[in-house]
C-alpha positions in Angstrom: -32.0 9.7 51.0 -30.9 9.5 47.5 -27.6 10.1 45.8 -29.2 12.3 43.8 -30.4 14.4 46.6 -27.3 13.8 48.7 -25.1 14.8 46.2 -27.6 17.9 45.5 -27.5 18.9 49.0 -23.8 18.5 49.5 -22.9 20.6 46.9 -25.6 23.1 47.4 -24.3 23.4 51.4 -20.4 24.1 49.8 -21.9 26.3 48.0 -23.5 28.7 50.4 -20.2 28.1 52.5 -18.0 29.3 49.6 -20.6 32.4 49.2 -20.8 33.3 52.6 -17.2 33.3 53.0 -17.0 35.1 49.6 -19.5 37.7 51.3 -17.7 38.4 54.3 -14.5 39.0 53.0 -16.1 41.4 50.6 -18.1 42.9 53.2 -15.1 43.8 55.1 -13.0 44.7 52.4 -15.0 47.1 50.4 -15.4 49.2 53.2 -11.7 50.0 53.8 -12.0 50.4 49.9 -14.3 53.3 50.2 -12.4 54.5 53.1 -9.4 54.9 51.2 -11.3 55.9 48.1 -12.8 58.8 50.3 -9.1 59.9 51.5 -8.3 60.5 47.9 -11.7 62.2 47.1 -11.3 64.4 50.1 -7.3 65.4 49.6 -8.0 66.1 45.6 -10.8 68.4 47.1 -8.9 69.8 49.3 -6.2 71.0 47.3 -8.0 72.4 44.8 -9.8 74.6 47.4 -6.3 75.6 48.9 -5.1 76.3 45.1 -8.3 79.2 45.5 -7.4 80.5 48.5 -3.7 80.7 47.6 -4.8 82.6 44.4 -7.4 84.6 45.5 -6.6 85.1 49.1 -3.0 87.1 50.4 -1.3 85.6 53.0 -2.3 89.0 55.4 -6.0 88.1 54.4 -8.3 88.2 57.1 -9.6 85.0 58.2 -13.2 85.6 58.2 -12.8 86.2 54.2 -11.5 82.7 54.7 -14.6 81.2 56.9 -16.9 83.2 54.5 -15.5 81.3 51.3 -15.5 77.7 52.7 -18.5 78.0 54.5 -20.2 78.4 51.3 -18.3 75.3 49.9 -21.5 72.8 51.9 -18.8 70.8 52.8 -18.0 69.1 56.3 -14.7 71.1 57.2 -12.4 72.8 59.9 -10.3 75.6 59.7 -7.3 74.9 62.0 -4.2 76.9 63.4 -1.5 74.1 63.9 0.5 76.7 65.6 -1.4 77.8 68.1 -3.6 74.3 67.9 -6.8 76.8 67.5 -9.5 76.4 65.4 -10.6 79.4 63.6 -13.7 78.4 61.8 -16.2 74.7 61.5 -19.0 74.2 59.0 -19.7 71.0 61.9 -21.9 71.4 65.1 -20.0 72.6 68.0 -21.1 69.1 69.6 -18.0 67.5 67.3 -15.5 70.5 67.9 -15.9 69.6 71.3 -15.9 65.6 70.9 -12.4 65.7 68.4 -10.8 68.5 70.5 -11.1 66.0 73.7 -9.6 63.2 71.7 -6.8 65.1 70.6 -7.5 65.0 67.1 -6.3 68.1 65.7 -3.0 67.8 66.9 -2.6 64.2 66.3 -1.6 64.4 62.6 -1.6 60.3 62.2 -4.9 59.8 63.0 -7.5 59.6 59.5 -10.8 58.2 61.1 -11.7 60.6 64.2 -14.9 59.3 65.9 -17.1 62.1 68.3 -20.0 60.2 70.6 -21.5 57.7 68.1 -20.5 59.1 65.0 -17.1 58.3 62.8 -15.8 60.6 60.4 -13.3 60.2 57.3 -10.4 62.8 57.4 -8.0 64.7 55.3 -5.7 67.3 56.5 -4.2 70.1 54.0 -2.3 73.0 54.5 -3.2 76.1 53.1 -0.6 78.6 53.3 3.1 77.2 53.4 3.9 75.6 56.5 5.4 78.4 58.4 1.9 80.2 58.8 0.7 77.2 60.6 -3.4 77.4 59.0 -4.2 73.9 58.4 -7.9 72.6 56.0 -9.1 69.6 57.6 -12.0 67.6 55.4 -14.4 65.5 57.0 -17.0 63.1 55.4 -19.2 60.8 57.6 -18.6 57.5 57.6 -22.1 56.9 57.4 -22.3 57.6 54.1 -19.7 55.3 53.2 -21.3 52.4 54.9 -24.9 53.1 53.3 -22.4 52.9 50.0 -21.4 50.0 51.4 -24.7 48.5 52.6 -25.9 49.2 49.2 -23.3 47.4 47.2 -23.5 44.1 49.2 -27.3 44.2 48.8 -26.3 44.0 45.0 -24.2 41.6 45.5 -26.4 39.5 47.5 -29.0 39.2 44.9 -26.1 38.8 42.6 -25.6 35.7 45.1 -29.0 34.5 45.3 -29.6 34.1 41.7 -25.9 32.6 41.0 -27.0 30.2 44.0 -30.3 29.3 42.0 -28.6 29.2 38.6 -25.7 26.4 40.3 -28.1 24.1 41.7 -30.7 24.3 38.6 -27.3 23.3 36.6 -26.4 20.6 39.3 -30.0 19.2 39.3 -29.1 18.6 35.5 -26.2 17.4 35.9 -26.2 15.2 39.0 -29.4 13.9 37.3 -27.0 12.9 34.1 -25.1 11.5 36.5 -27.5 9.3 38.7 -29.4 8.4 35.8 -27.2 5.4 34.6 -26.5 4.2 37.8 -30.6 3.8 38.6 -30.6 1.9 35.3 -27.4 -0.2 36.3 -29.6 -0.8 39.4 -32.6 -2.5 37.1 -29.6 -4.5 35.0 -28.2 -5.6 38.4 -31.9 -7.0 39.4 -32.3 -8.7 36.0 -28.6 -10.5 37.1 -30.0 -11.3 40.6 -33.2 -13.0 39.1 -31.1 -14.8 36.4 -32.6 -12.9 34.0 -29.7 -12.7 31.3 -31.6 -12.5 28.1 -33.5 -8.9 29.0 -29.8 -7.1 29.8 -29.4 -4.0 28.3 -26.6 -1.8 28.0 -26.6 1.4 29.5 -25.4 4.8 28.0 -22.8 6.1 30.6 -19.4 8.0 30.2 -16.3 8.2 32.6 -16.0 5.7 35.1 -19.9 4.7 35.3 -19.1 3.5 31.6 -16.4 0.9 33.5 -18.6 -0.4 35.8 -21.1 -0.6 33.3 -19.2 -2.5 31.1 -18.0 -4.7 34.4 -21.2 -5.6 35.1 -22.1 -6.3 31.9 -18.7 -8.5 31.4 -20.1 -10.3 34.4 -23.5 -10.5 33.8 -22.3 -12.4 30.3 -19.5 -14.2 32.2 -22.3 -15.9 35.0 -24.5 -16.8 31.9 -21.5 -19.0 30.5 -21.1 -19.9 33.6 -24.4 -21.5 34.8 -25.1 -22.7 31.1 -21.6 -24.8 31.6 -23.0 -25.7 35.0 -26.0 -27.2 33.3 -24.1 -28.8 30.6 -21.6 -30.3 33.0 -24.4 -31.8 35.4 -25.9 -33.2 31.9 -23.1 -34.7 30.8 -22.3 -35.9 34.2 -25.6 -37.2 34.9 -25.5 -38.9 31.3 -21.6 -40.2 32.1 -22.4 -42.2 35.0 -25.5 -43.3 34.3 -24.3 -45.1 31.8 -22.2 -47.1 33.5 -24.6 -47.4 36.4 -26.8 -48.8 33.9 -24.5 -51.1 32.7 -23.7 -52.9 36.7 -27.6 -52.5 37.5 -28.5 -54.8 34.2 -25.4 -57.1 34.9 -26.3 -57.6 38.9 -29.7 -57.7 38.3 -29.2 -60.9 35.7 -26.9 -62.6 38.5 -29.2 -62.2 41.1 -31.9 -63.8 38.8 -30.1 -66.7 37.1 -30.8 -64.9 33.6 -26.9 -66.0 33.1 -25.0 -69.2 32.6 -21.6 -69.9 34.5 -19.7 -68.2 31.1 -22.0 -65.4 31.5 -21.9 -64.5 35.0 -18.0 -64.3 34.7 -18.3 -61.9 31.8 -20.9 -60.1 33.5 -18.9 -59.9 36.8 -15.4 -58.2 34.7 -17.8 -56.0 33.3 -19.1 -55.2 36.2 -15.4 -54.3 37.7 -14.5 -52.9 34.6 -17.4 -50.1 34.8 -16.6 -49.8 38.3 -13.2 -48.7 37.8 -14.2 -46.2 34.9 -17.1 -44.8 37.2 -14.2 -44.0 40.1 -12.1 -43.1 37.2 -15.1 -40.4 36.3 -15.6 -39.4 40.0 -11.8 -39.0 40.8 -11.4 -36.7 37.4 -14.5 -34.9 39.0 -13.1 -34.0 42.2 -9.8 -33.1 41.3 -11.3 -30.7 38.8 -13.7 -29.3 41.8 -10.5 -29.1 43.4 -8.7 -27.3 41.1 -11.2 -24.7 40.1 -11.5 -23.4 44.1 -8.8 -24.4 45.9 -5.7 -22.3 45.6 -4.1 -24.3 48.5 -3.4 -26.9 45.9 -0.9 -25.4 44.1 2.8 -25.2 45.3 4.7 -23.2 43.0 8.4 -24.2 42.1 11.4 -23.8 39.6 11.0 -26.6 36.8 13.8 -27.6 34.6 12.2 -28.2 30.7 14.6 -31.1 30.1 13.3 -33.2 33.5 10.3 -32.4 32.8 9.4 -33.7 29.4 11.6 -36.3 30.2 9.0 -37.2 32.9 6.7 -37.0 29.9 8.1 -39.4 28.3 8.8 -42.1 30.5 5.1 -42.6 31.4 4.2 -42.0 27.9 6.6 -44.6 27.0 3.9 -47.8 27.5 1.4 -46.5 25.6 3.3 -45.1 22.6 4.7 -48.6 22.1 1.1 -50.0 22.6 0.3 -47.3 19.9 3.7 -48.0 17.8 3.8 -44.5 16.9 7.1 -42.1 17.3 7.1 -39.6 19.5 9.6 -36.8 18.9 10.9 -34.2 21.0 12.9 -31.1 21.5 13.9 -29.3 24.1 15.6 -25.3 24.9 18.7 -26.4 27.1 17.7 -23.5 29.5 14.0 -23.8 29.4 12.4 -23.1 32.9 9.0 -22.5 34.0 8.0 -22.0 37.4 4.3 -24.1 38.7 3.8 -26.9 40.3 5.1 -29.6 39.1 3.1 -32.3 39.6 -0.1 -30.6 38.3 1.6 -29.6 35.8 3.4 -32.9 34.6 -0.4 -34.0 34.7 -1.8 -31.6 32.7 0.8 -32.0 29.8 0.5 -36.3 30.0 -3.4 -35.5 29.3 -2.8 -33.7 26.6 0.3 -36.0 25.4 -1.8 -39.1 26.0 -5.0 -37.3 24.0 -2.2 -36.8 21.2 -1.1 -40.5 21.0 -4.8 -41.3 21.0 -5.3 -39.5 17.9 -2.2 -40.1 16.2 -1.7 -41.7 13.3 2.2 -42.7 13.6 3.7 -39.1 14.7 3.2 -37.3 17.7 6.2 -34.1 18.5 6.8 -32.0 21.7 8.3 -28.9 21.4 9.6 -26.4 24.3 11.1 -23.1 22.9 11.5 -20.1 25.7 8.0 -20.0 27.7 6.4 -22.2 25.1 5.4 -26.0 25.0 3.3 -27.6 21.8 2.3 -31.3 21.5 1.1 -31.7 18.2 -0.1 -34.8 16.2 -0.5 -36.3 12.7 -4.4 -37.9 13.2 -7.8 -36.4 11.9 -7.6 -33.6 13.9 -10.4 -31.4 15.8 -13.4 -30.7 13.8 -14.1 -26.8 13.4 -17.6 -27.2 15.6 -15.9 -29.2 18.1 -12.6 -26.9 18.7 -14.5 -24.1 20.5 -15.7 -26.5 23.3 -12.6 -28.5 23.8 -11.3 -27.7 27.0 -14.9 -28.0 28.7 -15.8 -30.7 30.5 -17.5 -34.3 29.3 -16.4 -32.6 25.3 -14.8 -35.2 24.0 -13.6 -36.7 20.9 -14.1 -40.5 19.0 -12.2 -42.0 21.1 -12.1 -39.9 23.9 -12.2 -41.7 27.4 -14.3 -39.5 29.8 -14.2 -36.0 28.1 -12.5 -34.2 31.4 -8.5 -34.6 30.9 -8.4 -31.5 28.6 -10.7 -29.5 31.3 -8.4 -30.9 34.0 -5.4 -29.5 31.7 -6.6 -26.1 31.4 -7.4 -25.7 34.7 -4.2 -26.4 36.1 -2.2 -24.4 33.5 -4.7 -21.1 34.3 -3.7 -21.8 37.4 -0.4 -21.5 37.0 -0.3 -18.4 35.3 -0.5 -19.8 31.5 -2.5 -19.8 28.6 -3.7 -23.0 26.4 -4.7 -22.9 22.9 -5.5 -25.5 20.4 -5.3 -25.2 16.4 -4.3 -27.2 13.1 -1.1 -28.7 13.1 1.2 -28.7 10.0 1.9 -32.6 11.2 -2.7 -32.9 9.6 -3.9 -33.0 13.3 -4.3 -30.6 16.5 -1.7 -28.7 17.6 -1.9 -27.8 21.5 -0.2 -24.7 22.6 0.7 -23.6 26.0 2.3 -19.8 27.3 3.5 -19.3 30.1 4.0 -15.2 31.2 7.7 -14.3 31.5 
């Protein structure tokens, strides 16, 4: 079934719950309404007919002059002697005299709803003369009447119901329908994802928390295109990286094997040959540490790092290729700097990007650690503005880059460790690398 029909259904069924509840509670009280409505009807009538008889009627009048006045009032009533628990005159058949005398009715003055064989009656008791002369007017009006009042108002109230009922679910088709609407469109999207169709996504009009997940999937959507384009690129790249060392054995062995090469030859071709070798490991280690990094989390161990030891670190295996370099490398340090990752990844991460630096550098290369900061920076030729973008992804590299994945291998293991790395101008002329690490 669909949502929009479930969701339809479940709130049409709560519906006719709440309304049948509504109905019963109404049923049941309205009558006890009309009940006590009829008690006040009844005693306002009485009284006004005892306000007659008090001022046309004496005390010493006979009752028959009594019975001859009410019966012409057409009203359902009994004459009663409380005194002598007598009743002198009934406009009711003789049939209900009988039936409230054997229930002891008359005499019971608490009792307002008196009930003879299958009939109930309404009751209001008013005396007529004062108290002493014991002649009691009792009213009666059948309760019959007050349930066809009754029967008639919930009939009302019923079709009342019934077209509320019709009214609510027209107006939860419409808006259910509002509702499911986006979602069936975010269902096509979703295909479009699933058949790696990225370029026909379309955004969907939604509100509330549809509009979220809207806006997740399409984050995601956009977020797996990057993704499987720098899949592509990366097994490009790759592809082209070793291959070109491959290359460069295959043509060397091949010559050996065929005596294309003199004695000075074969030795030249034969360093080569180890020399491409340990750049093509070089290529596939840097590979699957960066496989490594990107999916295992197990890889990280997490630990308080003093700033001071660690860019000392930095420095000491720095040391051999700054002097190679002759450049000066500067440094400074916060006395209290701490970071918390793993230091060995991390003391990687910052030599790649050190050793880029020294690269690049004209005669200057500084490190700097202030708070949750760290920025190596250089004096060379910089990053051009095309090239900055793509920087940290793998096999982007510069001139005289080596095999374009130590920045990669960099950002992955700072992500990692809860920080962010940026790259921009330096004031020094080159690039300026800057890492933050969250408090």
């Amino acid at each position: 079934m669909k949502l929009q029909s479930q969701l339809n259904l479940a709130f049409t069924a709560l519906l006719l719950v709440i309304l049948a509840v509504t109905g019963y509670v109404i049923y049941s009280m309205i009558l006890g309404m009309l009940i006590d409505n009829e008690k006040t009807e009844l005693q306002q009538k009485g009284e006004l007919l005892v306000e007659v008889l008090n001022e046309q009627y004496s005390p010493q009048g006979s009752v028959q002059d009594l019975s001859d006045f009410l019966n012409d009032q057409n009203l359902h009533l009994f004459l009663y002697d409380r005194s002598k628990n007598q009743i002198l005159m009934s406009t009711m058949p003789q049939q209900y005299v009988e039936g409230f005398s054997a229930n002891q009715y008359f005499a019971d003055n608490q009792e307002d709803l008196w009930e003879a064989g299958n009939s109930k009656f309404v009751t209001s008791r008013i005396l007529i003369y004062p108290e002493q002369t014991g002649l009691e007017l009792i009213l009666l009006t059948p309760l019959t009447d007050l349930q066809m009042v009754q029967q008639n108002f919930f009939r009302r109230l019923i079709l009342v119901f019934v077209i509320g009922t019709m009214a609510a679910v027209a107006l939860s088709y419409l808006l259910t329908n509002k509702l499911v609407t986006p979602l069936t469109k975010l269902k096509k999207q979703l295909k479009k994802i699933e058949k790696r169709q990225f370029d026909q996504i379309e955004r969907v009009k939604a509100t509330g928390e549809i509009k979220e997940v809207e806006q997740s999937v399409y984050d995601m959507a956009t977020e797996l295109n990057r993704y499987m384009k720098s899949q592509q690129a990366f097994f490009q790249n790759a592809s082209h990286e070793l291959k070109t060392p491959l290359m460069t054995i295959q043509g060397y062995a091949e010559g050996i094997r065929d005596h294309v090469f003199d004695a000075d030859d074969q030795e030249k071709g034969l360093e080569m040959m180890v020399t491409e070798v340990n750049r093509l490991k070089k290529i596939i280690n840097e590979m699957i540490l960066l496989a490594k990094l990107d999916s295992e989390q197990t890889e990280y161990q997490p630990e308080q790092i003093d700033a001071n030891e660690l860019i000392e670190q930095v420095l000491d295996r720095a040391l051999p290729l700054v002097s190679e370099k002759g450049i000066e490398l500067n440094h400074t340090v916060d006395q209290n700097g701490v970071f918390y990752a793993d230091q060995e990844k991390l003391l990687r991460a910052l030599l790649n990007i050190t050793f880029n630096a020294i690269r690049h550098a004209h005669s200057r290369v500084a490190i700097t650690v202030s708070h949750q900061t760290i920025m190596i920076e250089d004096d060379g030729e910089g990053i051009s503005e095309d090239l900055m973008p793509h920087i940290f992804h793998r096999f982007v590299k510069g001139k005289t880059g080596e095999t374009g994945l130590g920045l990669a291998i960099a950002r992955a293991i700072i992500e990692q460790s809860g920080g962010k790395i940026m790259v921009r101008d330096s004031e020094l002329g080159g690039a300026k690398f800057v890492i933050v690490f969250s408090v």
